[in-house]
Structures are given as structure tokens and as C-alpha cells.
C-alpha atoms as a printed R data frame, in Angstrom:
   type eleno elety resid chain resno       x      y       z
1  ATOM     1    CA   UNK     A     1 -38.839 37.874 -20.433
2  ATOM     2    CA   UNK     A     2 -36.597 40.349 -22.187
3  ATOM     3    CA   UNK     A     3 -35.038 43.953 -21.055
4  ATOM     4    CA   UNK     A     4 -37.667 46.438 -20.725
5  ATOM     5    CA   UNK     A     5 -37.705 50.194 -20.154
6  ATOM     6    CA   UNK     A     6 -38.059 51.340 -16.988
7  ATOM     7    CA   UNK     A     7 -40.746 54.193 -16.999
8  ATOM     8    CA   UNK     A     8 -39.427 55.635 -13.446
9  ATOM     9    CA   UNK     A     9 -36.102 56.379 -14.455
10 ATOM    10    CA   UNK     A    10 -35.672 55.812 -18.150
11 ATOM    11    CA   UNK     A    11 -33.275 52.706 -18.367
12 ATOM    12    CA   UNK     A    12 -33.093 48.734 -18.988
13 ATOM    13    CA   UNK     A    13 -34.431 46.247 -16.828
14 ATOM    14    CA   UNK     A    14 -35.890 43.514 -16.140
15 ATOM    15    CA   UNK     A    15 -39.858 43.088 -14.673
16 ATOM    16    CA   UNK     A    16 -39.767 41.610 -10.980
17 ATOM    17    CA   UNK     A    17 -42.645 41.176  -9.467
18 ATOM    18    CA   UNK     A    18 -43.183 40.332  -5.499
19 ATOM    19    CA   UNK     A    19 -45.306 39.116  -2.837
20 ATOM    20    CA   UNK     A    20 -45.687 39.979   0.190
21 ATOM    21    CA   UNK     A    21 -48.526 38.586   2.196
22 ATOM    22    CA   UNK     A    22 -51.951 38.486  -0.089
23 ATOM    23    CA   UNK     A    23 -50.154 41.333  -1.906
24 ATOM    24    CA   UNK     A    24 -48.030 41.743  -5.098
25 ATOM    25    CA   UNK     A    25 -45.809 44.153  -6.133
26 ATOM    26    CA   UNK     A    26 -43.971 45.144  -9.219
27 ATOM    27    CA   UNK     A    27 -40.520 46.408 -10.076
28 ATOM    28    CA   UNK     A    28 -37.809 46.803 -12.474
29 ATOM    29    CA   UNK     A    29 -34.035 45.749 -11.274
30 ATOM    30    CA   UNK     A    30 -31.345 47.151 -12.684
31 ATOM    31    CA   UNK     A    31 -28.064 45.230 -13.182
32 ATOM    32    CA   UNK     A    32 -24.550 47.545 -13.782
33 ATOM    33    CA   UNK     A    33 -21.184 46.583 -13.237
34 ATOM    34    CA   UNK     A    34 -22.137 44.152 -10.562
35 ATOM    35    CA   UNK     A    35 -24.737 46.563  -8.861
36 ATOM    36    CA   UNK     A    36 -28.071 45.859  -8.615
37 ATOM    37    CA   UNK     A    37 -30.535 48.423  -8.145
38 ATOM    38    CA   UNK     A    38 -34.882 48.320  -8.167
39 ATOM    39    CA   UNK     A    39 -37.471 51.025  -9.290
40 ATOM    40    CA   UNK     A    40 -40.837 50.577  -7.890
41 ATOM    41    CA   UNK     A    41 -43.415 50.652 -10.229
42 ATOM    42    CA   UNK     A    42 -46.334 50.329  -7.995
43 ATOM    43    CA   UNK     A    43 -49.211 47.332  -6.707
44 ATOM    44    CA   UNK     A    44 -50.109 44.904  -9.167
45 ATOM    45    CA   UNK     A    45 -53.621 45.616  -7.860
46 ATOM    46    CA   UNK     A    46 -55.189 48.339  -5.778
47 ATOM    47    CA   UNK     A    47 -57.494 46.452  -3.811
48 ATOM    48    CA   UNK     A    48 -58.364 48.953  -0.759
49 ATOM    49    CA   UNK     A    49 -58.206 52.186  -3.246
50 ATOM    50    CA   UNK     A    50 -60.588 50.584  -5.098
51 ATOM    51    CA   UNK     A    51 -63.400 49.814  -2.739
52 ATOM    52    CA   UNK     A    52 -63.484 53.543  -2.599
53 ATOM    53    CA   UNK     A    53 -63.010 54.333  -6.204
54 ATOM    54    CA   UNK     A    54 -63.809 51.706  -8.380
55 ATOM    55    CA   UNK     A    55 -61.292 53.483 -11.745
56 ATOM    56    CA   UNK     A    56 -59.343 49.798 -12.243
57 ATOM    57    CA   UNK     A    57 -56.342 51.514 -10.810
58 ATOM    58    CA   UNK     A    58 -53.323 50.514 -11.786
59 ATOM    59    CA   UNK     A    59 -49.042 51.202 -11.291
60 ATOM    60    CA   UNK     A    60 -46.525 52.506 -13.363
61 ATOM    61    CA   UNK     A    61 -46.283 48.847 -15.437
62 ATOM    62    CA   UNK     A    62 -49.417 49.707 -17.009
63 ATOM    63    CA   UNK     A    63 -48.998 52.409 -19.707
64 ATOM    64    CA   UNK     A    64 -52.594 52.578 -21.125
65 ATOM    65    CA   UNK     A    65 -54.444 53.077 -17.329
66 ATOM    66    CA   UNK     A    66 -54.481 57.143 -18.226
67 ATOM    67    CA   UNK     A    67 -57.027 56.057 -21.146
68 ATOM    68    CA   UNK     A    68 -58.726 53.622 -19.172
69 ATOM    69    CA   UNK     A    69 -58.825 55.747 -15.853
70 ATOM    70    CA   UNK     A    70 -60.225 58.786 -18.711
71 ATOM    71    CA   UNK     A    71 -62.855 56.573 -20.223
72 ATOM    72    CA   UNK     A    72 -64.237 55.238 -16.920
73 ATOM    73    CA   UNK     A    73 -64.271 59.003 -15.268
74 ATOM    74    CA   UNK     A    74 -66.097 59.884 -18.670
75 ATOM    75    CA   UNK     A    75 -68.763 57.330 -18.471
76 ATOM    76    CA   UNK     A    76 -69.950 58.786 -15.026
77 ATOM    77    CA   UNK     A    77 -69.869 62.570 -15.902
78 ATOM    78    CA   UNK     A    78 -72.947 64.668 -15.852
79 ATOM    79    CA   UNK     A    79 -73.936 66.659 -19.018
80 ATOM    80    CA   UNK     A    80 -72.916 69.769 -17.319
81 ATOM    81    CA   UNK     A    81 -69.362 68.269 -16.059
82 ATOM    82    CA   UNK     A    82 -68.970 66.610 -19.541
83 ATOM    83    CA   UNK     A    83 -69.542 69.959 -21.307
84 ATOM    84    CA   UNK     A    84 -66.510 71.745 -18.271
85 ATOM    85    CA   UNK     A    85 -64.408 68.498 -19.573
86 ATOM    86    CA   UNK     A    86 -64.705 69.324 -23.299
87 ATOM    87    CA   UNK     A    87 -63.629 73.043 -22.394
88 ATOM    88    CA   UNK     A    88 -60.510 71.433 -20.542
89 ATOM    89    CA   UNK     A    89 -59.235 68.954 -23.439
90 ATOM    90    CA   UNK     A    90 -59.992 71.735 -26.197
91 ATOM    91    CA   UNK     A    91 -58.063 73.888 -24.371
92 ATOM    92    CA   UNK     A    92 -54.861 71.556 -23.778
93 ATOM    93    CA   UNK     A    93 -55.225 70.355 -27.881
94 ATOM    94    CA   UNK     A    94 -54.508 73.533 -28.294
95 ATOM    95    CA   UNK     A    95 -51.573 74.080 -25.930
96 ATOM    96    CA   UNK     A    96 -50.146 70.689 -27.799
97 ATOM    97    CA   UNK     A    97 -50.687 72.635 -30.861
98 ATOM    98    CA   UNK     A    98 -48.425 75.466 -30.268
């Protein structure tokens, strides 16, 4: 796998992912001038969060959870809570607007 761009701290890298027990976890390491450094980017898999709140949460790897994590909130919203929602993302269109 090639360099990729580490979303924690902005530079190159390369994907590392480790287990420990029944667990995995992923990272970016960082190689400079003979120094290695790691970013953690979170659990592959949020398996005790997620008996609790079943979203499909993911870590930092993942960069389209926010839409997922939106759509699944979205799909159990009341009419009432979706209409408080639609007040909230009209509002911030129009702060991205400015």
C-alpha cells in the first residue's frame, strides 16, 4: 500500500493496523530521518459502543462515517426532531455561505 495522509496530523504515512487480543487497531507511522513516529486513528470496529448505539461507528481511517453516522441518526428522527434538524443545517448552509 502506498503513502497516505494522515488525517490526525496532516502528513505522509503509511496505514498500520494492529491486534491486540480479539481487537484491532489502526494507525499511521511516520518515518523521518530515521525516526519513527505513530498517529492513532482509532478501532477498526467499535464493538462495545455499538451494543449501545448501533450508528456503524467508525475511527479516523474512515472519512465518509460523518455521512453515514448523519444518514443513520436521520432515519430514526421524529417529524418534530427532523423539522429542529432542518432549522440546524439551514442555518449552518448559511454560515458556509458567508
Amino acid at each position: 500500500m502506498g503513502k497516505v495522509l494522515c488525517p490526525r496530523c496532516g502528513g505522509l504515512g503509511y496505514l498500520e493496523r494492529r491486534c491486540r487480543g480479539e481487537h484491532a487497531y489502526v494507525y499511521v507511522v511516520h518515518r523521518e530521518r530515521g525516526r519513527v513516529s505513530k498517529c492513532y486513528l482509532g478501532a477498526e470496529s467499535y464493538d462495545y459502543v455499538e451494543r449501545f448505539n448501533a450508528l456503524g461507528l467508525a475511527g479516523l481511517a474512515d472519512e465518509g462515517r460523518f455521512e453515514r453516522y448523519a444518514a443513520e441518526l436521520v432515519a430514526r428522527l421524529t417529524a418534530s426532531q427532523l423539522a429542529k434538524l432542518k432549522e440546524l443545517v439551514e442555518a449552518r448552509l448559511a454560515e458556509l455561505r458567508v
